[in-house]
Each structure stands twice: as structure tokens, then as C-alpha cells.
N, CA, C, O and CB atoms as a CASP TS submission, in Angstrom:
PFRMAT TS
TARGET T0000
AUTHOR 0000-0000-0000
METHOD Language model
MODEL 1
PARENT N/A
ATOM      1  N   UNK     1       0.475 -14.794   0.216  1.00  0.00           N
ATOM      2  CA  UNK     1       0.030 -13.505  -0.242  1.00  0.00           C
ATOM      3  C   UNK     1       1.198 -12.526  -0.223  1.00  0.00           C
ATOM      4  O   UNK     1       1.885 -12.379   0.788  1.00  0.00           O
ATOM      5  CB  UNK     1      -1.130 -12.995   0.617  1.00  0.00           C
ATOM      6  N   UNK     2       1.443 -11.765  -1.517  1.00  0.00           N
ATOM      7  CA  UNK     2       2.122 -10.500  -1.006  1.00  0.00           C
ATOM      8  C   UNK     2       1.345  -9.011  -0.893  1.00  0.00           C
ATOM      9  O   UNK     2       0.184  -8.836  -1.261  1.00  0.00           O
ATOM     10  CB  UNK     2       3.287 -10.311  -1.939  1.00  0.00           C
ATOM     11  N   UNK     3       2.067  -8.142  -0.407  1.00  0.00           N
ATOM     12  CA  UNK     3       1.187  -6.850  -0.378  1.00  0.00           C
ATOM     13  C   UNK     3       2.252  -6.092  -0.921  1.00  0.00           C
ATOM     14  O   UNK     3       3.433  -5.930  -0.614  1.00  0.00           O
ATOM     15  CB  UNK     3       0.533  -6.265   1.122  1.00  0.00           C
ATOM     16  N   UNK     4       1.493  -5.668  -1.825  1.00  0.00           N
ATOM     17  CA  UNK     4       2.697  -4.372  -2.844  1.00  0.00           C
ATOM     18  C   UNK     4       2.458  -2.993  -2.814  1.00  0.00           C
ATOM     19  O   UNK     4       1.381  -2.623  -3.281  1.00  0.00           O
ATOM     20  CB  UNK     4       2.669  -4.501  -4.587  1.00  0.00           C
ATOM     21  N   UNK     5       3.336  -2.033  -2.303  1.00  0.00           N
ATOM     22  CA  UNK     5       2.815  -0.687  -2.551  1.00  0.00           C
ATOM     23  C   UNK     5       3.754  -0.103  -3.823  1.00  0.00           C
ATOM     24  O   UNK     5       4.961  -0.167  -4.057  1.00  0.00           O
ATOM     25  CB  UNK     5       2.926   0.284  -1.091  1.00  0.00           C
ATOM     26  N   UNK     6       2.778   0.410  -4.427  1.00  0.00           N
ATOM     27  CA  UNK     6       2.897   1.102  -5.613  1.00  0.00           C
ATOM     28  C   UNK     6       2.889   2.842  -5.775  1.00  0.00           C
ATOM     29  O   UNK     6       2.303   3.360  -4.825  1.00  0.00           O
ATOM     30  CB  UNK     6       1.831   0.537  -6.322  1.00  0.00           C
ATOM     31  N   UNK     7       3.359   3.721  -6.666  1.00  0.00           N
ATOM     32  CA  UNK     7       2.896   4.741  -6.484  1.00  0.00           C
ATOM     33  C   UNK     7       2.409   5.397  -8.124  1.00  0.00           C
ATOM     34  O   UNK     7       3.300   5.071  -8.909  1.00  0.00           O
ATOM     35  CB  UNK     7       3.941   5.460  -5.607  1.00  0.00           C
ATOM     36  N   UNK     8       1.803   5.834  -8.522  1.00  0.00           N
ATOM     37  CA  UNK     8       1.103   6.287  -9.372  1.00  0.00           C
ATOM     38  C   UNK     8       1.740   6.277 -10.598  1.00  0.00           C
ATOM     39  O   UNK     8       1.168   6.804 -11.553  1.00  0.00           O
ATOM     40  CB  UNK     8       0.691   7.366  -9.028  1.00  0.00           C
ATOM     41  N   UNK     9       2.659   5.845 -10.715  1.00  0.00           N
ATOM     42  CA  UNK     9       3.352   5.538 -12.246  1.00  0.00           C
ATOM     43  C   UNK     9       3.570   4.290 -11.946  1.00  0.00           C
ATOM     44  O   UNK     9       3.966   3.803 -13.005  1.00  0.00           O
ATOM     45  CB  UNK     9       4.794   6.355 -12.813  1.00  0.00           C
ATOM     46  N   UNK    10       3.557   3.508 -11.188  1.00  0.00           N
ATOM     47  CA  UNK    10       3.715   1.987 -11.369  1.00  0.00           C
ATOM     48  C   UNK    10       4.729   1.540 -11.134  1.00  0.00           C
ATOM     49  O   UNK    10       5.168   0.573 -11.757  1.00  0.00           O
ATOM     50  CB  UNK    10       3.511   1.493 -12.457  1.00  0.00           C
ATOM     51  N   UNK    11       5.751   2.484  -9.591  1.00  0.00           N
ATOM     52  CA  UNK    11       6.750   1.635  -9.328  1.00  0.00           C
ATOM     53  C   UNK    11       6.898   1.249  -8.096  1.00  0.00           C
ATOM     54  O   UNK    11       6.873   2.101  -7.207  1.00  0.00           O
ATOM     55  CB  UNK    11       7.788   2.056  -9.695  1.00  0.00           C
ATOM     56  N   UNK    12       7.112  -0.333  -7.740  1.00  0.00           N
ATOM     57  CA  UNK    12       7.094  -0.620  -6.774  1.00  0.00           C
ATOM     58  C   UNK    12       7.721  -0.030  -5.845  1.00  0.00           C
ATOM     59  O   UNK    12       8.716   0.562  -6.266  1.00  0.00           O
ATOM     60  CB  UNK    12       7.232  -1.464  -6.825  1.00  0.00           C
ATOM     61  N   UNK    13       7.472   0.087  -4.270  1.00  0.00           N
ATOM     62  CA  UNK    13       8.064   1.178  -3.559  1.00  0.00           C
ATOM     63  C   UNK    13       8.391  -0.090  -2.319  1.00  0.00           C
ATOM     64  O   UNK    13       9.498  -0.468  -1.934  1.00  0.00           O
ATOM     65  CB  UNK    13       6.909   2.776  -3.181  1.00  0.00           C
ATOM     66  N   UNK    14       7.212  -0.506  -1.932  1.00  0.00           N
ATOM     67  CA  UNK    14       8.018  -1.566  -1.157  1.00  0.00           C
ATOM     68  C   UNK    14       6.661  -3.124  -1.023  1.00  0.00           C
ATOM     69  O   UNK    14       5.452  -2.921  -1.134  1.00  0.00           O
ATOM     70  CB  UNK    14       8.588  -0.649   0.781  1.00  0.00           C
ATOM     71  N   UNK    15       7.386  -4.805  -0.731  1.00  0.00           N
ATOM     72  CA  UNK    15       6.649  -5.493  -0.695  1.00  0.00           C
ATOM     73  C   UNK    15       6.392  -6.123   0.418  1.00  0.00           C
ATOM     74  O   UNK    15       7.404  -5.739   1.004  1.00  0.00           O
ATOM     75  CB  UNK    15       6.802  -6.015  -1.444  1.00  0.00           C
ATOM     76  N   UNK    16       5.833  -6.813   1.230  1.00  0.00           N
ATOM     77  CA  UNK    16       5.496  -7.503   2.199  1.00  0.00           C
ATOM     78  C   UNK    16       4.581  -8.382   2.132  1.00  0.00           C
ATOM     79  O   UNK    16       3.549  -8.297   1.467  1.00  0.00           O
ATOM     80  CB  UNK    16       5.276  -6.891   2.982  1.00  0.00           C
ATOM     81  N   UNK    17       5.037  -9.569   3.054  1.00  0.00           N
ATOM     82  CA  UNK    17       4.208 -10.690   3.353  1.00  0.00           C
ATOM     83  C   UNK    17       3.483 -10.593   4.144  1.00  0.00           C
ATOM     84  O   UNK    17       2.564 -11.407   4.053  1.00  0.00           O
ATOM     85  CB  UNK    17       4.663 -11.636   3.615  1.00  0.00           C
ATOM     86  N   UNK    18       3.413  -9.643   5.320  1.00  0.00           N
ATOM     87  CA  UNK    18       2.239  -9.878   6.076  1.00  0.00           C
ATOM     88  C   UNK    18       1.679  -8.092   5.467  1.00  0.00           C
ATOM     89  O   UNK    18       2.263  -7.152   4.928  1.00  0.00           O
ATOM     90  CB  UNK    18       2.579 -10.315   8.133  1.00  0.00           C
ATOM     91  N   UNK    19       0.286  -8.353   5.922  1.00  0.00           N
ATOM     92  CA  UNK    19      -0.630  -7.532   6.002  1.00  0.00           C
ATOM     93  C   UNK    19      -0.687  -6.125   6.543  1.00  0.00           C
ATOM     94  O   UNK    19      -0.650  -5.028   5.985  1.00  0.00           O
ATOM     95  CB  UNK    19      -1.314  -8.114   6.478  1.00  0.00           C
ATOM     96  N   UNK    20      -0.804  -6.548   7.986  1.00  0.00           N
ATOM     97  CA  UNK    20      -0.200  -5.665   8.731  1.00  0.00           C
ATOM     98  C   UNK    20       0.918  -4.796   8.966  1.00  0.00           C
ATOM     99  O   UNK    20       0.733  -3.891   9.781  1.00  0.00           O
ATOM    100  CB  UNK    20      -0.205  -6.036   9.296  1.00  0.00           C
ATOM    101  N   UNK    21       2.212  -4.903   8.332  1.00  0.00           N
ATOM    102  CA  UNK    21       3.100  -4.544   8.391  1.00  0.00           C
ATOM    103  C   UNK    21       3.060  -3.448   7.186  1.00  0.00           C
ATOM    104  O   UNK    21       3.373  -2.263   7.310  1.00  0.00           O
ATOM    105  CB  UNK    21       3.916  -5.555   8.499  1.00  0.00           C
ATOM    106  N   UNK    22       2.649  -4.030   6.101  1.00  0.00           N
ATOM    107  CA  UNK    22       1.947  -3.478   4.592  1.00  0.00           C
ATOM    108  C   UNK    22       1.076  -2.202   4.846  1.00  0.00           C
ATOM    109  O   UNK    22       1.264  -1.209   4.144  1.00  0.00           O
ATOM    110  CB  UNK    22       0.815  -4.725   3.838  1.00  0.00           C
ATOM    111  N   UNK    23       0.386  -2.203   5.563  1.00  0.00           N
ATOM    112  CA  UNK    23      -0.914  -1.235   6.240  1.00  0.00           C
ATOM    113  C   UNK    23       0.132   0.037   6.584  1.00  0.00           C
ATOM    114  O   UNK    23       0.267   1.076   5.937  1.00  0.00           O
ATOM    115  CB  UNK    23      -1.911  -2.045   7.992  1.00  0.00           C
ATOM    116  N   UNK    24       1.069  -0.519   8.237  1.00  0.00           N
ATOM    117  CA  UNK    24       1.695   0.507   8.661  1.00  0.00           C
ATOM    118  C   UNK    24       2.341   1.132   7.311  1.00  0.00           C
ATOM    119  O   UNK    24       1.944   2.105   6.669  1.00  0.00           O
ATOM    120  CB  UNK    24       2.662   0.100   9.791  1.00  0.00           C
ATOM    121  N   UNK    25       3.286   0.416   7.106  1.00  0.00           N
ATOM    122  CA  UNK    25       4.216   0.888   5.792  1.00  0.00           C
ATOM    123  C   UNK    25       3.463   2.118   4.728  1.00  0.00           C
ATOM    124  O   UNK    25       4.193   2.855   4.065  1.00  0.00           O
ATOM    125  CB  UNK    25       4.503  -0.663   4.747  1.00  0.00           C
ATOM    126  N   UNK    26       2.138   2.222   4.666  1.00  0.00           N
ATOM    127  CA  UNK    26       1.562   2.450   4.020  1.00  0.00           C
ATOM    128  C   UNK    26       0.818   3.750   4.699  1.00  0.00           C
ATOM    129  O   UNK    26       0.498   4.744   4.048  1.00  0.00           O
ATOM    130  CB  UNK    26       1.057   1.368   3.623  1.00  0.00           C
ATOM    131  N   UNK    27       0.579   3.578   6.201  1.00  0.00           N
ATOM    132  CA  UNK    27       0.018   4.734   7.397  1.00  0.00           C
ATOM    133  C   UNK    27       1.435   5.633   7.122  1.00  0.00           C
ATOM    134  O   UNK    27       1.342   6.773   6.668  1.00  0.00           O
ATOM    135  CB  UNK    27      -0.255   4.008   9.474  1.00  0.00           C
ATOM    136  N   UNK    28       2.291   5.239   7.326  1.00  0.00           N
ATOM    137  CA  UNK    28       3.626   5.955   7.354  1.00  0.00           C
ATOM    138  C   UNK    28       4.077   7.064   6.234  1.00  0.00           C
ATOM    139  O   UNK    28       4.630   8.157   6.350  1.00  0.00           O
ATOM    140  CB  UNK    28       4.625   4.884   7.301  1.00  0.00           C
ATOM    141  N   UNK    29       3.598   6.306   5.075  1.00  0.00           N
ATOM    142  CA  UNK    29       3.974   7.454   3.795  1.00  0.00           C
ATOM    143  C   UNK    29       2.801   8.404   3.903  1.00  0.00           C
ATOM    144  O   UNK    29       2.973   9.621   3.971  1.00  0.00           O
ATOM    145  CB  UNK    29       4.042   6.740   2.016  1.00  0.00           C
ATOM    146  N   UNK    30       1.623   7.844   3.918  1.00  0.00           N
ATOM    147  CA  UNK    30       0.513   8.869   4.162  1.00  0.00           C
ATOM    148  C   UNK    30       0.952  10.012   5.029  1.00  0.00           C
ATOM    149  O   UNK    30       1.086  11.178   4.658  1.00  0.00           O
ATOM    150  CB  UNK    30      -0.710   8.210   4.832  1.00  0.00           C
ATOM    151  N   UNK    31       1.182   9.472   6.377  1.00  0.00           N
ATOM    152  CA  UNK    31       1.931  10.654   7.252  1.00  0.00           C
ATOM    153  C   UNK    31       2.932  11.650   6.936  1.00  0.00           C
ATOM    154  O   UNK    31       3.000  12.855   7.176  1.00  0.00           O
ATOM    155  CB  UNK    31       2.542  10.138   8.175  1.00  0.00           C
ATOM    156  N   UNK    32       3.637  10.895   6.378  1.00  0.00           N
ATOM    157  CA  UNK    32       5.396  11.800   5.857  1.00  0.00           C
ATOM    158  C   UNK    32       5.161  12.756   4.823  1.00  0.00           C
ATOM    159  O   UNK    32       5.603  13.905   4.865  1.00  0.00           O
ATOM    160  CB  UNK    32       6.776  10.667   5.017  1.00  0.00           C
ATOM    161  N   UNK    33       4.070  12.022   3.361  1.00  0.00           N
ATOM    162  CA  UNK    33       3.833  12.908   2.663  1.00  0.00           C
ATOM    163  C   UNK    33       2.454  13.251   2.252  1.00  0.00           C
ATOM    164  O   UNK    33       1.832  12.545   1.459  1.00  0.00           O
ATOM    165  CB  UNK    33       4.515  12.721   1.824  1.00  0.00           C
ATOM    166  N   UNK    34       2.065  14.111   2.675  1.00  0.00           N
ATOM    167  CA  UNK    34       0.318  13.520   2.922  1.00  0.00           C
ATOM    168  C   UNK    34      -0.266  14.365   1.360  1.00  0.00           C
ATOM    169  O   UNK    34      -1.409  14.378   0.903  1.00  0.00           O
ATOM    170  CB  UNK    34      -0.776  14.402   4.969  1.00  0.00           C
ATOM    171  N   UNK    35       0.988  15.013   0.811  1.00  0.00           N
ATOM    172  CA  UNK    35       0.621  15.383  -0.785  1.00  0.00           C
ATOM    173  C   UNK    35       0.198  14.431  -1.427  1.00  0.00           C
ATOM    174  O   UNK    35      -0.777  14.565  -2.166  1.00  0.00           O
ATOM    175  CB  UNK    35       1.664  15.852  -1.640  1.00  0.00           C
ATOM    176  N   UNK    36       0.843  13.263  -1.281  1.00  0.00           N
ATOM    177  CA  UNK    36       0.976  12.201  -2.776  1.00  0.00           C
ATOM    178  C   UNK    36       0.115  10.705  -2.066  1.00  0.00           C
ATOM    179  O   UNK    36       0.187   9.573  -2.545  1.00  0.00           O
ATOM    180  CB  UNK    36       3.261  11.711  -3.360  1.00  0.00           C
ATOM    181  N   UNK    37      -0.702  11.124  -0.779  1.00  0.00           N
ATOM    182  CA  UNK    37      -1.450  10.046  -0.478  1.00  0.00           C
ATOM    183  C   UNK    37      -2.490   9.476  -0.786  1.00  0.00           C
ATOM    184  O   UNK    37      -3.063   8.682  -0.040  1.00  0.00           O
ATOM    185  CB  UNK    37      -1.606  10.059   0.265  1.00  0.00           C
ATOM    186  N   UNK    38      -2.994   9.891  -2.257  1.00  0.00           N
ATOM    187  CA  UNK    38      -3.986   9.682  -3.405  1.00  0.00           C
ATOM    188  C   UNK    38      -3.039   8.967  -4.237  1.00  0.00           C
ATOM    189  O   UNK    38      -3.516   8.143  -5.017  1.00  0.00           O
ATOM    190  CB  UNK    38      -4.684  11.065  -4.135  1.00  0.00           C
ATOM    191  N   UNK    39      -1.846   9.126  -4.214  1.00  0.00           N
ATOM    192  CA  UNK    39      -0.977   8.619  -5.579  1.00  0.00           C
ATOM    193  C   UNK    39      -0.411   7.033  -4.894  1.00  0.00           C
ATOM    194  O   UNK    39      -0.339   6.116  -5.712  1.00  0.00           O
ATOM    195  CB  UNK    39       0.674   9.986  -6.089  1.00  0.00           C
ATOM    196  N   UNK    40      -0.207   6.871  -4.130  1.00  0.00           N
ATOM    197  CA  UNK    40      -0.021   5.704  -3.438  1.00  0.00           C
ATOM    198  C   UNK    40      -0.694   4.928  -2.784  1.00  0.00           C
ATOM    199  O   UNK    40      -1.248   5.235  -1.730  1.00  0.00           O
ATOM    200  CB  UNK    40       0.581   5.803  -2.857  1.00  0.00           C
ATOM    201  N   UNK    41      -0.751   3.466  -3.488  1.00  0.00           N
ATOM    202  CA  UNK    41      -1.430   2.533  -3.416  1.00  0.00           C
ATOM    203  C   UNK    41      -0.808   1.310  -3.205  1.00  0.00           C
ATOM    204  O   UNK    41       0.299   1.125  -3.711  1.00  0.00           O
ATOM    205  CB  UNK    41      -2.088   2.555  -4.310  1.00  0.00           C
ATOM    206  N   UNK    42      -1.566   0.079  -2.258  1.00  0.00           N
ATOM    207  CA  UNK    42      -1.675  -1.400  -1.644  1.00  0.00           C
ATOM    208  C   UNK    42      -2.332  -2.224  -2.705  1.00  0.00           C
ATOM    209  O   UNK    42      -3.381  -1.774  -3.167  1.00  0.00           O
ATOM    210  CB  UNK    42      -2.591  -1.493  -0.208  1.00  0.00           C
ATOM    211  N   UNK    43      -1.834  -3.469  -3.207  1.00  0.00           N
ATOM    212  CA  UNK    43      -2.290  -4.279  -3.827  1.00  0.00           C
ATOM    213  C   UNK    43      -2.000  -5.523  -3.314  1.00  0.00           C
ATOM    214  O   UNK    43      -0.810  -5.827  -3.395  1.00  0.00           O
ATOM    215  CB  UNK    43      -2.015  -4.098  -4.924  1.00  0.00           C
ATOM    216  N   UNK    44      -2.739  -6.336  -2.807  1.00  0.00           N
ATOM    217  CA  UNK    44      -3.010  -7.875  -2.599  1.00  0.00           C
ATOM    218  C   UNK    44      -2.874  -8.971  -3.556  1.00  0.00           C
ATOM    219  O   UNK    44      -3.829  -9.136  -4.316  1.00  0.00           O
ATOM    220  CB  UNK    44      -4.229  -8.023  -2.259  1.00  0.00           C
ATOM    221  N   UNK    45      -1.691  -9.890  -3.682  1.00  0.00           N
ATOM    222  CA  UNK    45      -1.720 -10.499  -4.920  1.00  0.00           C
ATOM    223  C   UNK    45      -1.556 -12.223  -3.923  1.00  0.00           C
ATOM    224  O   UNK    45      -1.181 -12.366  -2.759  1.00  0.00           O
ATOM    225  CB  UNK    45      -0.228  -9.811  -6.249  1.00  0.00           C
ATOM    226  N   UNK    46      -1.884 -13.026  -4.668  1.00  0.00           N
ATOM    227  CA  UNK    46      -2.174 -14.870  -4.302  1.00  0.00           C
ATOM    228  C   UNK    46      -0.593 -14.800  -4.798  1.00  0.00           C
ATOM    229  O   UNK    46       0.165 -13.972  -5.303  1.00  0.00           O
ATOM    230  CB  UNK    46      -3.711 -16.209  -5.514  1.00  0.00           C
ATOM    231  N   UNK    47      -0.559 -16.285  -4.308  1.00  0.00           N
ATOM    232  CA  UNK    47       0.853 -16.871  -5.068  1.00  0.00           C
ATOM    233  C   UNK    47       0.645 -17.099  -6.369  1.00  0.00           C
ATOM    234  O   UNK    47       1.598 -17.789  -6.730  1.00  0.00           O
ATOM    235  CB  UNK    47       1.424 -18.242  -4.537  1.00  0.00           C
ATOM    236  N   UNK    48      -0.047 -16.912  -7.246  1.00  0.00           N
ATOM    237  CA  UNK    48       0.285 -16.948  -8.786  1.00  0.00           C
ATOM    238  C   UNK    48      -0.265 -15.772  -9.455  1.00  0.00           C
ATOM    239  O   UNK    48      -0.828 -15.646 -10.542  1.00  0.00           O
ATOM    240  CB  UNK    48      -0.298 -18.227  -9.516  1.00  0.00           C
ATOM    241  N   UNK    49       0.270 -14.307  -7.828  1.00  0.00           N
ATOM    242  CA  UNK    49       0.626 -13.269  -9.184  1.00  0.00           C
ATOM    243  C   UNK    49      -0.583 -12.379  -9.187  1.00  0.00           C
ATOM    244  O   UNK    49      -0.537 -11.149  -9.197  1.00  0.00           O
ATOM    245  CB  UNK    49       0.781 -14.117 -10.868  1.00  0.00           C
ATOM    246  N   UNK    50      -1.568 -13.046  -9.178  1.00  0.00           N
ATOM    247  CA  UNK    50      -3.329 -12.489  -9.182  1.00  0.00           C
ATOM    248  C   UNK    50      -3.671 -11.327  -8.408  1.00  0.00           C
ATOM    249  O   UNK    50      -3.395 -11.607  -7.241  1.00  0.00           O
ATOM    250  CB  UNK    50      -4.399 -13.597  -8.521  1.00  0.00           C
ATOM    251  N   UNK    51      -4.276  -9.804  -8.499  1.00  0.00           N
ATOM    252  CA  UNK    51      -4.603  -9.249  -7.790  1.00  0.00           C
ATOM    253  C   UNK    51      -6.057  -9.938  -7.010  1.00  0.00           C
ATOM    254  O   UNK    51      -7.007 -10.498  -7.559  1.00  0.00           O
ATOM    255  CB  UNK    51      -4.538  -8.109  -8.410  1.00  0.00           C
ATOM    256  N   UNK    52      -5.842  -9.681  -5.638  1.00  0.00           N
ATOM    257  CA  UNK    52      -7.287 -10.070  -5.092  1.00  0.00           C
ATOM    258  C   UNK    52      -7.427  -9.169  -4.032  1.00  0.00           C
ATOM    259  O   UNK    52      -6.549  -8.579  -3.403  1.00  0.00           O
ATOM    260  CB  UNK    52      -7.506 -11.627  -4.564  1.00  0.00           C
ATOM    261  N   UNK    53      -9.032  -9.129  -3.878  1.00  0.00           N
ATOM    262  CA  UNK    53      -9.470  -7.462  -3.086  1.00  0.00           C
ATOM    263  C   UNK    53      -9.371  -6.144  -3.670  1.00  0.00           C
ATOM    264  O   UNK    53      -9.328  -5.987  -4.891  1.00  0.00           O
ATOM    265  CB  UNK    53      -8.597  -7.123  -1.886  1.00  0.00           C
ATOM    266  N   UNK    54      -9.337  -5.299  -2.937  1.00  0.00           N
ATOM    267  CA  UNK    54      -9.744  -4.158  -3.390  1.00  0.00           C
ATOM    268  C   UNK    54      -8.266  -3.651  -2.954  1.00  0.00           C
ATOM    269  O   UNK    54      -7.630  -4.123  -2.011  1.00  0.00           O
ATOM    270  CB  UNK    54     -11.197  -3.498  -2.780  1.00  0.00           C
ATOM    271  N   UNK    55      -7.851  -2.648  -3.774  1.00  0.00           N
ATOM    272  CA  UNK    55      -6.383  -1.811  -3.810  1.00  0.00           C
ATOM    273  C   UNK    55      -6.848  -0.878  -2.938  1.00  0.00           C
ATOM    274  O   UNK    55      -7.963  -0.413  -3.175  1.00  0.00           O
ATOM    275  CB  UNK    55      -5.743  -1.105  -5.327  1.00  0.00           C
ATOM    276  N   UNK    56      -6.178  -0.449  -1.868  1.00  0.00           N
ATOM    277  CA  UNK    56      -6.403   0.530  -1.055  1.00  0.00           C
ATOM    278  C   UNK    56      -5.242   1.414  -0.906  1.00  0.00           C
ATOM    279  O   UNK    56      -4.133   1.096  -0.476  1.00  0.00           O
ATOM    280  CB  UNK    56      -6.826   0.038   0.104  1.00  0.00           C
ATOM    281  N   UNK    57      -5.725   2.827  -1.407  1.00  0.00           N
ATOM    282  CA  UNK    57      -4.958   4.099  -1.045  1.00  0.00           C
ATOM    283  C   UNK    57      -4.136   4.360   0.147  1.00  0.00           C
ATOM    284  O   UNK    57      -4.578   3.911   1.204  1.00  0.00           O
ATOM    285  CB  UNK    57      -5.796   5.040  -0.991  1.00  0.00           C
ATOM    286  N   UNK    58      -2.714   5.179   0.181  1.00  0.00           N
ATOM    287  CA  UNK    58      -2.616   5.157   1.666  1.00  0.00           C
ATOM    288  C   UNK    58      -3.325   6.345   2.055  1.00  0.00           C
ATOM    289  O   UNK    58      -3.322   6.598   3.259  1.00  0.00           O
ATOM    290  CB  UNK    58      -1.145   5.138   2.239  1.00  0.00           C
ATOM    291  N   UNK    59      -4.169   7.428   0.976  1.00  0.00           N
ATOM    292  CA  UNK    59      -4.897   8.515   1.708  1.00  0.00           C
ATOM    293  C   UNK    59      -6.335   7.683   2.637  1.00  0.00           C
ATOM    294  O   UNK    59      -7.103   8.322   3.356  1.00  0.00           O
ATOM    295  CB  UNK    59      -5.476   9.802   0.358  1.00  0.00           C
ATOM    296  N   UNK    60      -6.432   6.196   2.406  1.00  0.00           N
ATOM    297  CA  UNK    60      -8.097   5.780   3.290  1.00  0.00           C
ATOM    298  C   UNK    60      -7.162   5.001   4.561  1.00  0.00           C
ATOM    299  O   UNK    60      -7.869   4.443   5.401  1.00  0.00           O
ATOM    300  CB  UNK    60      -9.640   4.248   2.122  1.00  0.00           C
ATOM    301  N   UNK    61      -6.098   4.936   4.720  1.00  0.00           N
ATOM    302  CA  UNK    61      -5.356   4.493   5.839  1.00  0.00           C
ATOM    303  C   UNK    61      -5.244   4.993   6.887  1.00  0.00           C
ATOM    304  O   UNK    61      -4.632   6.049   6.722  1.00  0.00           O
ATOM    305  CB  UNK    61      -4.398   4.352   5.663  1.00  0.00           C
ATOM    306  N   UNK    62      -5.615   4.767   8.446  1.00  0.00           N
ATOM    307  CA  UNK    62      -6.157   5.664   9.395  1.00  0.00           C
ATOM    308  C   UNK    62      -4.364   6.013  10.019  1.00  0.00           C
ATOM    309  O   UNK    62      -3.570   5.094  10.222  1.00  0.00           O
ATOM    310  CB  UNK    62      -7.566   4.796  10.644  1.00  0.00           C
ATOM    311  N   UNK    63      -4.149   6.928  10.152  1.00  0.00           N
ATOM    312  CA  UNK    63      -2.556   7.684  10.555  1.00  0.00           C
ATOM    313  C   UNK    63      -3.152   7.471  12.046  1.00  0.00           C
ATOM    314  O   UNK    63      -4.340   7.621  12.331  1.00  0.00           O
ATOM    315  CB  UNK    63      -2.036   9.753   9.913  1.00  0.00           C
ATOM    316  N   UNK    64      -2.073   7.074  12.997  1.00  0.00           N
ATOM    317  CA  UNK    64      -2.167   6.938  14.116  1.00  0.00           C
ATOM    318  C   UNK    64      -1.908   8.450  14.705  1.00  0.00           C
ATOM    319  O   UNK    64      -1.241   9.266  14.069  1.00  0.00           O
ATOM    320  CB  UNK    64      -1.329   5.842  14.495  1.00  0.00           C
ATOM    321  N   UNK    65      -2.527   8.761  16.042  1.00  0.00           N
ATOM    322  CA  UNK    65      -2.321  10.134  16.252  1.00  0.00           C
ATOM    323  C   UNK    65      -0.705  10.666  17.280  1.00  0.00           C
ATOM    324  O   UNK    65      -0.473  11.855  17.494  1.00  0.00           O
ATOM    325  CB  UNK    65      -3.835  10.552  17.045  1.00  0.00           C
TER
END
């Protein structure tokens, strides 16, 4: 699986293999810029490429306190 974050024009920002790491990466921009945390998005893709699941925003990503 990779996990891709994207931001609202469609450029990759950064990728990862695990999950978790993808999530933080993703808690983190929410935090830093919490303007554009509707505009940035997680996508789940198989090894041949396929989106699978649901794309999740980093604005529904819980920011650690």
C-alpha cells in the first residue's frame, strides 16, 4: 500500500508506506497550517495504483494537544 498526500490542485506533497506515519504527516500540516486543512488530502492506493477507502482530509485528523 502507499499513502499519498495531496493538496488541492493535485500535487503530491509527500508518500508513505506505512499508515501511520501518513496520518502523523498529515496531523502535522493540519497543525502548521490549519488554513488549507480542507485543501489537503490522504489517499490509499494497492500495488497496482488503485485508490482504496475513503480519502481523508487532514482537517478530520485529530492534532495531538
Amino acid at each position: 500500500m502507499t499513502y499519498s498526500i495531496f493538496d488541492s490542485t493535485g500535487n503530491l506533497l509527500d508518500a508513505f508506506t506505512d499508515r501511520a506515519a501518513a496520518l502523523d504527516c498529515l496531523a502535522g500540516i493540519a497543525q502548521a497550517e490549519p488554513e488549507s486543512a480542507n485543501d489537503v488530502f490522504l489517499i490509499t492506493q494497492d500495488d497496482d495504483g488503485n485508490a482504496v477507502g475513503e480519502t481523508v482530509y487532514a482537517s478530520a485528523v485529530s492534532i495531538p494537544a
